[in-house]
N, C-alpha and C positions, 0 to 999 in steps of 0.2 A: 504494500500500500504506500503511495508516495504521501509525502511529508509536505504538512499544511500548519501554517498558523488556524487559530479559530476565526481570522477574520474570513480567509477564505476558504474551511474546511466545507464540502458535501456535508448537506444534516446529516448523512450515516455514518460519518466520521466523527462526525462530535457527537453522535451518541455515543459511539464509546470510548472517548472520553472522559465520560463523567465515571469517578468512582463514588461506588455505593459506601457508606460509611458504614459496616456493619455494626462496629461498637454503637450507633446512635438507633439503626435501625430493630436493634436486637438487645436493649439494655442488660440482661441476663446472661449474656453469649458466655460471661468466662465464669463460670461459679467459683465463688472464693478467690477470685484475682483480679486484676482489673484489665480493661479491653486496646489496645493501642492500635487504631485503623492504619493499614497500611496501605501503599495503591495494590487493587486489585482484592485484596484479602484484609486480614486481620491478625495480631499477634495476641495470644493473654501471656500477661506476667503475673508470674506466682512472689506470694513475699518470700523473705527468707524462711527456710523451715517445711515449706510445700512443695512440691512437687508435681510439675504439668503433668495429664491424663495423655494416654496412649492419642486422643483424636484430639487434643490439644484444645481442649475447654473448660475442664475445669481444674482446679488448684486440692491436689490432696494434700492435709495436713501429716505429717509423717513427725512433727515434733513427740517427744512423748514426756507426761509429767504425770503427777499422781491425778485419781479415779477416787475422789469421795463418794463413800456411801450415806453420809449423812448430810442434810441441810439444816439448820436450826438457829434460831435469832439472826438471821442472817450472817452468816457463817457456814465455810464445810466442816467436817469432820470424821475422823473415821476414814482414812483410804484405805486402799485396797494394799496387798502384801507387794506389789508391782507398779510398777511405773506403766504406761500406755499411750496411745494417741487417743484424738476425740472422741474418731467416732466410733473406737473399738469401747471407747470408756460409754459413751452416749446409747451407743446402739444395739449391744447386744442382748444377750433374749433377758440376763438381769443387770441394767444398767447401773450406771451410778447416779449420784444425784447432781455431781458438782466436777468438773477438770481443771488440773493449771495452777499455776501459782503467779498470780493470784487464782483465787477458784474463780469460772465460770459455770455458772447453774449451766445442768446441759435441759435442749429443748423438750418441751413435752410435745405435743401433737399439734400439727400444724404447721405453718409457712417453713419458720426455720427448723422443725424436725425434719419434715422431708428435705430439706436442703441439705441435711449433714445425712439424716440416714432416708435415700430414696425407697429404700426396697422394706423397711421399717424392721424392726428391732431383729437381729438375726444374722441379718444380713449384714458385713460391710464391706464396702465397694473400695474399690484401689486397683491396684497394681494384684492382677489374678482373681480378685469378685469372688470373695469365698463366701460360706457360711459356717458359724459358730462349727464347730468340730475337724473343720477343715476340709471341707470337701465342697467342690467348685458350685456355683451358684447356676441354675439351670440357665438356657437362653431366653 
């Protein structure tokens, strides 16, 4: 295709042109990261501590800190004998109540539960999509 400014481009040239901003079109696109439009496509970046998903959209958290079982006067207490990530602490079949230092209460049901555990308590999704006992999570 020969080379035009957009004064004198064919409309069929400047339509493509125009790049679609996915990060604006799609506000959700990176879960847990944030979106960087690039021409043609899109990048997520993960913070420190996470880790991009195989199709490059959302940001798994792989940091790992204690897993309270208890919440009380607002406070954790009570963790667990091990250290963990979120949403192995959040999401499985008996979660904790609280991760982190500082603690964050983990979700109950809802926007941000499915957001940390899609496939709900059992399940947690990463790098191989297992479920609790170790064995792969169906298709």
């Amino acid at each position: 295709m020969p080379w035009c400014d957009r004064l004198d481009c064919p409309l069929t040239v400047l339509f493509f042109l125009a790049d679609i901003d996915e990060c604006e079109e799609e506000p959700n696109i990176c879960l847990f990261g944030s979106c960087n439009n690039t021409p043609g496509s899109f990048q997520c970046i993960c913070q420190p501590g996470f880790v991009l998903s195989d199709n490059g959209r959302r940001c798994f958290d792989t940091r790992q800190s204690f897993c309270f079982t208890r919440f009380d006067a607002g406070k954790c207490s009570v963790p667990k004998a091990f250290n963990t990530t979120k949403d192995k602490c959040c999401c499985s079949t008996m979660p904790g109540e609280g991760w982190g230092d500082p603690c964050d209460l983990c979700p109950q049901e809802g926007v941000a539960f499915h957001a940390l555990c899609p496939y709900g308590h059992g399940t947690i999704i990463g790098k191989g999509n297992t479920r609790e006992g170790g064995y792969p999570r169906a298709p």
